[in-house]
KEFIVO-410975 format. One record per residue (C-alpha): residue number from 1; residue in one letter; x, z, y. Coordinates in nm, 2 decimals. Layout:
BEGIN
(node NUM; "A"; (X; Z; Y));
...
***
This chain:
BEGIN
(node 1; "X"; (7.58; 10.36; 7.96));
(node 2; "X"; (7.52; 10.01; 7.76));
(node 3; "X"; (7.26; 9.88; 8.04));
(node 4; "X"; (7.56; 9.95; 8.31));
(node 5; "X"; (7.82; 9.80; 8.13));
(node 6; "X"; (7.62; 9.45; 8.01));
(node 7; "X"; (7.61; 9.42; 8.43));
(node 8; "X"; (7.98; 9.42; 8.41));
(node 9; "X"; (8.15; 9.04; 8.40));
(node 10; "X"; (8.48; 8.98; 8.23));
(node 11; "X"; (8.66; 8.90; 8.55));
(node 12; "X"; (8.55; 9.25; 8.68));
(node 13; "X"; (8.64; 9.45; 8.31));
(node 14; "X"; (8.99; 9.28; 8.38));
(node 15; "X"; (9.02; 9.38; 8.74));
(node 16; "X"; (8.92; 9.73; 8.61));
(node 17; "X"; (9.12; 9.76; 8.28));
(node 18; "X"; (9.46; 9.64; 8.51));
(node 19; "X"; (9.41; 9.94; 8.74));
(node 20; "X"; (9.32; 10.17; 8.46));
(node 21; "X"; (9.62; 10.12; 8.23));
(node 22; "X"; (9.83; 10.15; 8.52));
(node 23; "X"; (9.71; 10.47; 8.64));
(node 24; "X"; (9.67; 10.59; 8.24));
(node 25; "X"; (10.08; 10.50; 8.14));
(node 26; "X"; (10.14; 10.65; 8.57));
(node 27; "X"; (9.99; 10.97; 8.45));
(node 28; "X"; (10.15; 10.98; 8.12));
(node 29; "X"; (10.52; 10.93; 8.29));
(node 30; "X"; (10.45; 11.23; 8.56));
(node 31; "X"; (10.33; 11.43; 8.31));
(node 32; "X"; (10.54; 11.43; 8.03));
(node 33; "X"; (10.81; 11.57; 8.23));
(node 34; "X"; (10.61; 11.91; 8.25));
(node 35; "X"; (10.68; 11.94; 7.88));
(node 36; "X"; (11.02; 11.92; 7.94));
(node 37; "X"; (11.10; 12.19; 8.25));
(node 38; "X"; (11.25; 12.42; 7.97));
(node 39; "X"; (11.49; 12.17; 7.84));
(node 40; "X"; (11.61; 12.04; 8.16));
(node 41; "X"; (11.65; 12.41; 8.30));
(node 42; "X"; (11.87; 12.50; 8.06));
(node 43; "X"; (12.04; 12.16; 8.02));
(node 44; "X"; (12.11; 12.19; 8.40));
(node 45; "X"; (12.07; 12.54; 8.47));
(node 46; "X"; (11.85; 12.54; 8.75));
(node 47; "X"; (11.58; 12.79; 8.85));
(node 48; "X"; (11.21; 12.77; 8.84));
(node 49; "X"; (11.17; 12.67; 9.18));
(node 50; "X"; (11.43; 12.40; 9.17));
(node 51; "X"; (11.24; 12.28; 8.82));
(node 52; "X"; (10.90; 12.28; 9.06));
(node 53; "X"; (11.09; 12.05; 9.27));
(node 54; "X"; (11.11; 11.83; 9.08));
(node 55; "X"; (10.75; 11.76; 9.05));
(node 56; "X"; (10.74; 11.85; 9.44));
(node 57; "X"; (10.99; 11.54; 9.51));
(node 58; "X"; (10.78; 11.28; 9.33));
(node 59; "X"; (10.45; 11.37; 9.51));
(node 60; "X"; (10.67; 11.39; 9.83));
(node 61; "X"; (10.79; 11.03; 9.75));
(node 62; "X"; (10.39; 10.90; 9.61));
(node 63; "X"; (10.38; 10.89; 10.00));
(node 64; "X"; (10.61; 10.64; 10.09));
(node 65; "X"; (10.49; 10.42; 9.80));
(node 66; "X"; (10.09; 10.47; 9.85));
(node 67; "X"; (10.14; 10.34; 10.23));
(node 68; "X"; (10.33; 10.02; 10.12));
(node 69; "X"; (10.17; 9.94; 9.91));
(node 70; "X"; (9.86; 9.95; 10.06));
(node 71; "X"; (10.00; 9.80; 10.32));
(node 72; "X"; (10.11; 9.53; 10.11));
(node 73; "X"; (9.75; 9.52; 9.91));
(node 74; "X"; (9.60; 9.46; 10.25));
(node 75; "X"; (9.84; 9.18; 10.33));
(node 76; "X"; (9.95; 8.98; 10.01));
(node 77; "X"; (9.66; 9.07; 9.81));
(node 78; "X"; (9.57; 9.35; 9.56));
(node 79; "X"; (9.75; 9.23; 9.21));
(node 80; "X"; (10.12; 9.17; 9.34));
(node 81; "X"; (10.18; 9.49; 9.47));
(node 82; "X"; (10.03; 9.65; 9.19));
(node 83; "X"; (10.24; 9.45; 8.91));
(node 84; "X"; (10.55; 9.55; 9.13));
(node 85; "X"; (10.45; 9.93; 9.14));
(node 86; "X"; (10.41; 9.94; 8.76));
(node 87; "X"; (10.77; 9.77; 8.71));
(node 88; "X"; (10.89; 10.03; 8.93));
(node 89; "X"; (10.79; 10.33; 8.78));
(node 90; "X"; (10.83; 10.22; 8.42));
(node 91; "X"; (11.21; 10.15; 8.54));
(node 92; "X"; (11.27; 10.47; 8.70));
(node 93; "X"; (11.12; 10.68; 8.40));
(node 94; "X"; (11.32; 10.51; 8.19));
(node 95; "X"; (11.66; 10.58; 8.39));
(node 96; "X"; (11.52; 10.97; 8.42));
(node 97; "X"; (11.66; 11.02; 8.08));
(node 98; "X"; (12.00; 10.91; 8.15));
(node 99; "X"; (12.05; 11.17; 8.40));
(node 100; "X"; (12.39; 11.35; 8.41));
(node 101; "X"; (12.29; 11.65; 8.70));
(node 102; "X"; (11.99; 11.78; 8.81));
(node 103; "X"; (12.09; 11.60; 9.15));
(node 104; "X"; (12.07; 11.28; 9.00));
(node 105; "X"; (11.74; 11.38; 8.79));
(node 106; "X"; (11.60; 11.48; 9.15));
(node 107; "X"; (11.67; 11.17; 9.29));
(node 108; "X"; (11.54; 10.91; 8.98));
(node 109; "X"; (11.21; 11.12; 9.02));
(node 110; "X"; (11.20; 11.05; 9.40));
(node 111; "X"; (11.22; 10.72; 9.34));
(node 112; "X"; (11.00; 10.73; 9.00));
(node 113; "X"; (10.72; 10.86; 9.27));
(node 114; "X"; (10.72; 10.55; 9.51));
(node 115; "X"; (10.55; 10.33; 9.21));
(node 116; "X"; (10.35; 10.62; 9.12));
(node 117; "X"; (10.20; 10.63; 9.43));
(node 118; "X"; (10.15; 10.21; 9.52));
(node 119; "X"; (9.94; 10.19; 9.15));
(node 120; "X"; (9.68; 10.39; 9.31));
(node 121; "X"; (9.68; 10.23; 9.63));
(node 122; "X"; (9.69; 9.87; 9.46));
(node 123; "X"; (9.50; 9.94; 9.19));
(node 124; "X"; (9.20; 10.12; 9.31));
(node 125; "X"; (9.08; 9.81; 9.62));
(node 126; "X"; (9.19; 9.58; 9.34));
(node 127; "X"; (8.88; 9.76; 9.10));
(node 128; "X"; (8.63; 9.87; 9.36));
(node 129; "X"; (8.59; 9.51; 9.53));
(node 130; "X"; (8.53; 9.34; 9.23));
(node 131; "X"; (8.26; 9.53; 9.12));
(node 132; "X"; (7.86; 9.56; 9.26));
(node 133; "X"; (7.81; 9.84; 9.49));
(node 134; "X"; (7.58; 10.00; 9.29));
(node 135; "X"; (7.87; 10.06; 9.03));
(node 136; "X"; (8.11; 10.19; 9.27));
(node 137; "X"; (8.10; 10.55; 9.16));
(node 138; "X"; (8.08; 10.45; 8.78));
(node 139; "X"; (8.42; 10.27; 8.84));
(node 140; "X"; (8.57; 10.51; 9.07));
(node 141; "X"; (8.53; 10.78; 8.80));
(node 142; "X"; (8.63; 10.61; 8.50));
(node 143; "X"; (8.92; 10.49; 8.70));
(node 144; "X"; (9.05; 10.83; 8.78));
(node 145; "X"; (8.97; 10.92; 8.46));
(node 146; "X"; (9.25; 10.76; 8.33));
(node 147; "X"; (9.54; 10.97; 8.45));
(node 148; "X"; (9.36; 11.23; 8.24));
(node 149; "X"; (9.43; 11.01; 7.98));
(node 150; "X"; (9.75; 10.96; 8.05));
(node 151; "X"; (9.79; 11.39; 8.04));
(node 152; "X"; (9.68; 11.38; 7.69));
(node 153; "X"; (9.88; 11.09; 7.57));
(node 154; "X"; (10.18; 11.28; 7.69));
(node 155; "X"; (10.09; 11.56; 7.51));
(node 156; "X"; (10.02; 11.39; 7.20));
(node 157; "X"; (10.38; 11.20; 7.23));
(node 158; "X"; (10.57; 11.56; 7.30));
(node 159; "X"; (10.37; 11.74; 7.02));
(node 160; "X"; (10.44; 11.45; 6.75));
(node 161; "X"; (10.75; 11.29; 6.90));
(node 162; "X"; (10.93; 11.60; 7.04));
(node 163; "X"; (10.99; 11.75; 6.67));
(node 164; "X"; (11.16; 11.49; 6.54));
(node 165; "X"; (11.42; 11.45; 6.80));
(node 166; "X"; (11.46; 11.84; 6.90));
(node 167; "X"; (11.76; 11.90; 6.68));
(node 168; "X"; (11.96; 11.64; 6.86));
(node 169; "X"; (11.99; 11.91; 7.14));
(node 170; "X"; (11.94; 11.72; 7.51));
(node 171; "X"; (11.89; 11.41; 7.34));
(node 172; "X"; (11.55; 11.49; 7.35));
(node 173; "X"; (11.42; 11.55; 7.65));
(node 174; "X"; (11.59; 11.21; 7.72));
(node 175; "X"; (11.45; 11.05; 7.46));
(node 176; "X"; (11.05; 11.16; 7.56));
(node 177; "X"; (11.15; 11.03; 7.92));
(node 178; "X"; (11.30; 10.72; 7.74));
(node 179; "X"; (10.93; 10.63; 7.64));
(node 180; "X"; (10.83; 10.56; 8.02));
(node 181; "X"; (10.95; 10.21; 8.01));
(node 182; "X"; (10.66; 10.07; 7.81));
(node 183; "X"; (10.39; 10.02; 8.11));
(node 184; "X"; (10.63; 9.72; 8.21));
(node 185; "X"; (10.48; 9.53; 7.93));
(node 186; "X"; (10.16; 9.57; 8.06));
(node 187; "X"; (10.22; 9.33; 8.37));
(node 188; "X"; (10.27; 9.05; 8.19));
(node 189; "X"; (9.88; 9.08; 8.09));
(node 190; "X"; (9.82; 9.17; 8.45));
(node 191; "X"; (9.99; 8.87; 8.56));
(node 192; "X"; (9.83; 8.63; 8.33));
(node 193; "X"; (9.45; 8.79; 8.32));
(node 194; "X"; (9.31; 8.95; 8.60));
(node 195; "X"; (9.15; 8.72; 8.90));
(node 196; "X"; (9.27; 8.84; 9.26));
(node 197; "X"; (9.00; 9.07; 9.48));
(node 198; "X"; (8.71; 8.82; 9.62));
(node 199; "X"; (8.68; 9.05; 9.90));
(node 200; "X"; (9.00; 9.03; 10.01));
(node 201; "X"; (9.03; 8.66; 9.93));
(node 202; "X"; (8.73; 8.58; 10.15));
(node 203; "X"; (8.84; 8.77; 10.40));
(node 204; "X"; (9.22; 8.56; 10.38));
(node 205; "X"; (8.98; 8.21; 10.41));
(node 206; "X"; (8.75; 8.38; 10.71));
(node 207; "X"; (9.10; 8.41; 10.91));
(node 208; "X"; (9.22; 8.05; 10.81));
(node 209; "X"; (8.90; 7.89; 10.94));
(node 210; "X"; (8.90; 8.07; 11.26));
(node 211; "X"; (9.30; 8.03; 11.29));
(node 212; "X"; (9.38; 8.39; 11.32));
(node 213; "X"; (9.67; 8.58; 11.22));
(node 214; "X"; (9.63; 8.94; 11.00));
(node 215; "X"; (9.81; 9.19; 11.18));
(node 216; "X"; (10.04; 9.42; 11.03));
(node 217; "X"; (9.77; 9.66; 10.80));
(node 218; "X"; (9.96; 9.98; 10.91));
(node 219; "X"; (9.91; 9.97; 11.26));
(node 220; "X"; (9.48; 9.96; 11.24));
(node 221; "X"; (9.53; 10.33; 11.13));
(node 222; "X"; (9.62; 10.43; 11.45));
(node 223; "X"; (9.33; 10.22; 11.61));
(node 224; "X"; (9.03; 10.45; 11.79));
(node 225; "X"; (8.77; 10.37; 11.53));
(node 226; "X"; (9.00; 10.52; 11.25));
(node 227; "X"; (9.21; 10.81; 11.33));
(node 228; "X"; (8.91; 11.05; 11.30));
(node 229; "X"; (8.87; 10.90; 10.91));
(node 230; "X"; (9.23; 10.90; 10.84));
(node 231; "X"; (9.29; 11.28; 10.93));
(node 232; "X"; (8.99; 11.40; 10.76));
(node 233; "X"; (9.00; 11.18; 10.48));
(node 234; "X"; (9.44; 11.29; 10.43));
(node 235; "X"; (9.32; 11.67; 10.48));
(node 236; "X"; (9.04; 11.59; 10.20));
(node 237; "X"; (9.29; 11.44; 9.94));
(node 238; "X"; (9.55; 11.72; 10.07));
(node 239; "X"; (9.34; 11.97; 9.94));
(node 240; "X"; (9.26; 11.82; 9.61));
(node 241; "X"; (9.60; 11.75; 9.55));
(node 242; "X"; (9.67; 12.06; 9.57));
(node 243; "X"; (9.43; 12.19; 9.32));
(node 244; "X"; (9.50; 11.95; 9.09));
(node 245; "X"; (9.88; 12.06; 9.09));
(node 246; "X"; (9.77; 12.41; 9.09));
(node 247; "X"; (9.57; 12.37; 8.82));
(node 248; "X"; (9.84; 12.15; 8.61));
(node 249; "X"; (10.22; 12.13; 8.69));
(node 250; "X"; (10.25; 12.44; 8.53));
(node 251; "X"; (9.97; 12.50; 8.27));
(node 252; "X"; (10.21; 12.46; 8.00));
(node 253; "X"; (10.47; 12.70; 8.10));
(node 254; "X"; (10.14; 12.96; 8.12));
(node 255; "X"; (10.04; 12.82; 7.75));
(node 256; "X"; (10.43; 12.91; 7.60));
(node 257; "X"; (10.42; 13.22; 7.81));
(node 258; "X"; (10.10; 13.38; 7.61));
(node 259; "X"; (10.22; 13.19; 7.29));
(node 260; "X"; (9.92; 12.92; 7.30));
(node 261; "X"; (10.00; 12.60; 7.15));
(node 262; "X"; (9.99; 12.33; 7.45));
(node 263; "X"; (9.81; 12.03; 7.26));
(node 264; "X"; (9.47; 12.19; 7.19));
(node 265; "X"; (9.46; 12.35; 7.56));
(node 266; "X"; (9.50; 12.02; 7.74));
(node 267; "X"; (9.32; 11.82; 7.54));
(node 268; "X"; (9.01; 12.05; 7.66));
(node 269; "X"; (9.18; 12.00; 8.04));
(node 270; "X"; (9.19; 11.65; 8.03));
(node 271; "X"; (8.91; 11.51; 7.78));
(node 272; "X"; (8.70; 11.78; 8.00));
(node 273; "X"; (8.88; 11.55; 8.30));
(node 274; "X"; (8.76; 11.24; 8.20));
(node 275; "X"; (8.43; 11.33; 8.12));
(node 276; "X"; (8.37; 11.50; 8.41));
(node 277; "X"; (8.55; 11.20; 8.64));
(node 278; "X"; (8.24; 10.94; 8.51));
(node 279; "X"; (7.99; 11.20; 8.53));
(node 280; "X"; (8.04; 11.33; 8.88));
(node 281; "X"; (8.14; 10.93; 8.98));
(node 282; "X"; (7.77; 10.81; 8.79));
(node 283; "X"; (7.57; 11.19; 8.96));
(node 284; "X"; (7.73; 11.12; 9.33));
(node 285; "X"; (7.57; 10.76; 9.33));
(node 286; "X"; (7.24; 10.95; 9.32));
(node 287; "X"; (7.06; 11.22; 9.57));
(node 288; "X"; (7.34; 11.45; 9.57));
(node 289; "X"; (7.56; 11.17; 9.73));
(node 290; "X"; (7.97; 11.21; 9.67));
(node 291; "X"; (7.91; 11.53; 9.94));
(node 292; "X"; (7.68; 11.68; 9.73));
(node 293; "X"; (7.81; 11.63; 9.39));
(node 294; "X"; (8.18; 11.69; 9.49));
(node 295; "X"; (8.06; 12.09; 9.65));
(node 296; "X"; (7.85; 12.09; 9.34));
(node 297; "X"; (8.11; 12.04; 9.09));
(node 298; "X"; (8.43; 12.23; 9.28));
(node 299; "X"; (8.24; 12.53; 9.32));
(node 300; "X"; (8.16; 12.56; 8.93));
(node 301; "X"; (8.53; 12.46; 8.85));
(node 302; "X"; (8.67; 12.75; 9.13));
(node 303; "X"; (8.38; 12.98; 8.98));
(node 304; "X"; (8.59; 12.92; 8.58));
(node 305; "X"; (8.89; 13.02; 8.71));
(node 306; "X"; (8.91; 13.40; 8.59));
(node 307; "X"; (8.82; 13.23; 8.21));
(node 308; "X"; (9.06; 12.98; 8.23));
(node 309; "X"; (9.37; 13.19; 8.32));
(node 310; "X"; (9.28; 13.58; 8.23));
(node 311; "X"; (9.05; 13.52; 7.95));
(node 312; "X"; (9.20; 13.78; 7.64));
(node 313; "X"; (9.10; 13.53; 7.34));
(node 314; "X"; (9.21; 13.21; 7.29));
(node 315; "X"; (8.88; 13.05; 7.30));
(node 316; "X"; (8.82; 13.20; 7.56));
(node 317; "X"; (9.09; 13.00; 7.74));
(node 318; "X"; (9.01; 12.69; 7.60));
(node 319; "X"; (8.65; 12.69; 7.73));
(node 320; "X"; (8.80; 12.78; 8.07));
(node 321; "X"; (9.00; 12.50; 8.01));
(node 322; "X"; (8.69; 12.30; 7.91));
(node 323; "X"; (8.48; 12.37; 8.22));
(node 324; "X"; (8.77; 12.36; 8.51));
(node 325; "X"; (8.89; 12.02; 8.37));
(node 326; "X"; (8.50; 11.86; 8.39));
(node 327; "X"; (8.40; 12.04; 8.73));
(node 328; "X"; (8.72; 12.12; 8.94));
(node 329; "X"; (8.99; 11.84; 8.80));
(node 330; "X"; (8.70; 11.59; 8.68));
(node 331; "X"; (8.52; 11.55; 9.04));
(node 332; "X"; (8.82; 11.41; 9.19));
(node 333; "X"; (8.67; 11.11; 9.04));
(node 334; "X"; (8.45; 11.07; 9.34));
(node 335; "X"; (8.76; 11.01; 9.55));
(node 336; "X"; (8.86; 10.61; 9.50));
(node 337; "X"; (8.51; 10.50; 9.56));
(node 338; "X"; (8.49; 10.75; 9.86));
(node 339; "X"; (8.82; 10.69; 9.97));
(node 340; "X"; (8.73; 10.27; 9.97));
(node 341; "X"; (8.37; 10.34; 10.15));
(node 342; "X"; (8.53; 10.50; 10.48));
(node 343; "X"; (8.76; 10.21; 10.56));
(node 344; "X"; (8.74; 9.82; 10.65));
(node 345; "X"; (8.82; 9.53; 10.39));
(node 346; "X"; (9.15; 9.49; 10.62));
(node 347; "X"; (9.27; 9.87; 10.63));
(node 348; "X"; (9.15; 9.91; 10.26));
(node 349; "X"; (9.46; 9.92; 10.11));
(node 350; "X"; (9.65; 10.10; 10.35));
(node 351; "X"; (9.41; 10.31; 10.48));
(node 352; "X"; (9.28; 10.46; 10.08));
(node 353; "X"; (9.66; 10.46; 9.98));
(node 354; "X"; (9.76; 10.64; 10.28));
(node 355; "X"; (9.48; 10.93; 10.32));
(node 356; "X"; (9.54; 10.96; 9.92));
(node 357; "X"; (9.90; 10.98; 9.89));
(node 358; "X"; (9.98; 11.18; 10.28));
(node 359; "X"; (9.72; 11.42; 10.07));
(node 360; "X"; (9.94; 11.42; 9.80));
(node 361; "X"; (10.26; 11.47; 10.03));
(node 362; "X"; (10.03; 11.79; 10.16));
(node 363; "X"; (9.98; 11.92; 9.81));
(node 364; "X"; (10.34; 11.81; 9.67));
(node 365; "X"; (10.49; 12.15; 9.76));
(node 366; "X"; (10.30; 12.32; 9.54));
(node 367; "X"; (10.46; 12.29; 9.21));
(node 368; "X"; (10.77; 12.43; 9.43));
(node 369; "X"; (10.54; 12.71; 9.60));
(node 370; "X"; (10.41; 12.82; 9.24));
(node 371; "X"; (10.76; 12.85; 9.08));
(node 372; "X"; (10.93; 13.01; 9.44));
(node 373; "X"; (10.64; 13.30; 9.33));
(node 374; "X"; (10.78; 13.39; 9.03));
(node 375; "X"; (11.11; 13.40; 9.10));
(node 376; "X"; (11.01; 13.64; 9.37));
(node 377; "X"; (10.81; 13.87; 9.05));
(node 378; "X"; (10.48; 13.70; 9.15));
(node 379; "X"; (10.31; 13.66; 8.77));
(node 380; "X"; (10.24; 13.27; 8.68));
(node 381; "X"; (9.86; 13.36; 8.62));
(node 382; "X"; (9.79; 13.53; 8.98));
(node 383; "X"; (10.02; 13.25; 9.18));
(node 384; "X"; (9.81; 12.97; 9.02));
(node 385; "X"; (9.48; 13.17; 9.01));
(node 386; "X"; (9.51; 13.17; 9.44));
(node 387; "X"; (9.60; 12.83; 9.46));
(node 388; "X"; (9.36; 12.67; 9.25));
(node 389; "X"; (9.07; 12.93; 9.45));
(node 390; "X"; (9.21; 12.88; 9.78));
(node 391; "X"; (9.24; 12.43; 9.75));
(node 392; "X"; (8.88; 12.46; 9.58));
(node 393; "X"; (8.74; 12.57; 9.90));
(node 394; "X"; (8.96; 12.39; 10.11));
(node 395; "X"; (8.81; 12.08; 9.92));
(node 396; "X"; (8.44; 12.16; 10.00));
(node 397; "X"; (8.48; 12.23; 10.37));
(node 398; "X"; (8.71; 11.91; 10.42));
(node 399; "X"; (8.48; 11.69; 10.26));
(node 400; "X"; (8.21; 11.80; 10.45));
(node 401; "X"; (8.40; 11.76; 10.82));
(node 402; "X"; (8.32; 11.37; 10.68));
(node 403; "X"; (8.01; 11.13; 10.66));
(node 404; "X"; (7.79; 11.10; 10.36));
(node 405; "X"; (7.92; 10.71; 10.20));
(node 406; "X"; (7.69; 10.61; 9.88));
(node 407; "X"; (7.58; 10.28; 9.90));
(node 408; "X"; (7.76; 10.16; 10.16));
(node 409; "X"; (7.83; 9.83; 10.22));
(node 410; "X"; (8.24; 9.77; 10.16));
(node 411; "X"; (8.30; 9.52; 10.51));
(node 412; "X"; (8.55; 9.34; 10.74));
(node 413; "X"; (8.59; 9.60; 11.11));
***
């Protein structure tokens, strides 16, 4: 790990730790709302499936922000778009917790998801271009290890901060969405620190020289050469967006419902998500390739599933937890350096922000799908145990209906 890291310059730690924070503080303003369906359902009274919507309605609206900005990455550069996303989201968090109806809720979240979704689609060309191909899968996983992070840090915030402010009734689950303004401070190192991508910027001086004009980024999706990679890379990040929600949105209503206490639970989810985001990155950079590794690691993760949902002890659930969080949820760290490999410097932005957040438009209905079960008398354990199985699979044959991408060389079309 130190001989990889000393190859590292401080431009391309910066590039890196800009992307990271913002995906880190994205994934702890999503999250914390899980904490608080309870709270809201009661504050609003509003049934399970309308309390899935609301993390349905966020991924719905990742969509709409992953596409622009991409296509304004591709355009105006990597680091403006990003800075704008992270301003957004931290505002619309923020304003969550002033809601007065669960219509107004809905629609702060809707908007809440357009800068969830541009971080990742800004962020991710921003990192992968500045560093050295043969690094590309060690960034991409520590990289999407960070929303993992940003899990745990929302736990740690509703297990310490909740307590203190539960007595003041619906004060506090406004006050733990409060919290979300506090990744706006982080543009201001954004904006002062971190260089621009050299890709893109060599590619903004090739079309000066020769006197071209970049066309708008969107429309090169829908050129010959790419339609095949966007529709098999959106079905791809469709299915692992639905097993990561399947495996998540509701994972602490299953933890109250057999009396677990949350914290220690998804800590093992999400610290076995991290780990297992810059393992598989660092293994699919070998012979397995991101093929390989990524079939490798979902199967094992589908494989825990009967541990991590029906096991009768405790520990048994938290080594489920354990092993679906590094196999299943931790090889999605394969995806932003895939995801970057299968389209041109000029479509990177657009193209990775689109195929990753139309997947997570696919996979947004499942928080809704998982709570329209139960209130049909479906058990929470047996609707998420055939989603998580059934997106697992889905996973491995969709990334398979793609070429194998390690090593390869990130170019102009």
């Amino acid at each position: 790990m130190v001989a990889w890291y000393r190859e590292v310059t401080a431009d391309q730690r910066r590039a890196f730790l800009a992307a990271y924070f913002g995906w880190v503080l994205d994934g702890f303003d999503f999250y914390i709302l899980t904490f608080l369906l309870v709270d809201i359902q009661r504050a609003f009274s509003v049934t399970n499936a309308l309390a899935g919507a609301l993390g349905t309605v966020t991924l719905v609206f990742r969509v709409v922000g992953g596409i622009g900005a991409g296509a304004a990455a591709d355009r105006w550069g990597r680091k403006r778009p990003l800075m704008f996303s992270i301003l957004w989201y931290s505002t619309l968090a923020f304003l969550s917790g002033f809601s007065t109806s669960y219509g107004m809720l809905f629609g702060l979240r809707a908007l809440f998801g357009i800068g969830m979704g541009g971080v990742w689609a800004a962020g991710v060309p921003l990192t992968i271009e500045h560093w050295p191909a043969r690094l590309r899968g060690t960034a991409s996983g520590l990289l999407q290890g960070g929303y993992s992070v940003g899990i745990i840090l929302s736990a740690l915030v509703y297990q310490v901060g909740y307590p203190i402010v539960s007595r003041h009734g619906d004060l506090a689950w406004r006050a733990m969405l409060w919290i979300g303004v506090l990744p706006a401070l982080l543009v201001v190192c954004i904006m002062r620190r971190v260089p621009e991508s050299p890709i893109w910027l060599e590619r903004q001086k090739m079309l000066r020289d020769r006197r071209e004009h970049e066309p708008f980024p969107l429309t090169r999706l829908f050129a010959p050469q790419l339609r095949t990679t966007v529709l098999q890379t959106s079905l791809l990040m469709g299915a692992f967006l639905f097993s990561n929600q399947s495996i998540t949105f509701w994972y602490a209503r299953f933890l109250a419902s057999v009396h677990k206490e949350p914290l220690p639970f998804l800590l093992a989810l999400n610290a076995g998500g991290i780990a297992g985001a810059a393992f598989w990155g660092r293994i699919s950079e070998g012979r397995l390739g991101r093929r390989g590794a990524l079939t490798l690691a979902m199967s094992i993760g589908v494989a825990a599933t009967p541990l991590y949902l029906f096991a009768a002890s405790g520990l048994g659930l938290w080594i489920g937890a354990l092993i679906v969080g590094v196999f299943a949820a931790g090889c999605l760290g394969i995806m932003p350096g895939y995801l970057s490999e299968r389209f041109p410097t000029e479509a990177r932005g657009v193209g990775a922000g689109f195929a990753y957040h139309v997947g997570a438009g696919l996979g947004s209905f499942t928080p809704y799908m998982v709570g329209a079960f139960q209130d049909r008398g479906v058990p929470l354990t047996t609707a998420m145990a055939t989603c998580i199985v059934l997106s697992g699979v889905l996973v491995i044959v969709f990334v398979w209906l793609g070429p194998e991408t390690r090593g390869r060389t990130l170019r102009s079309a």
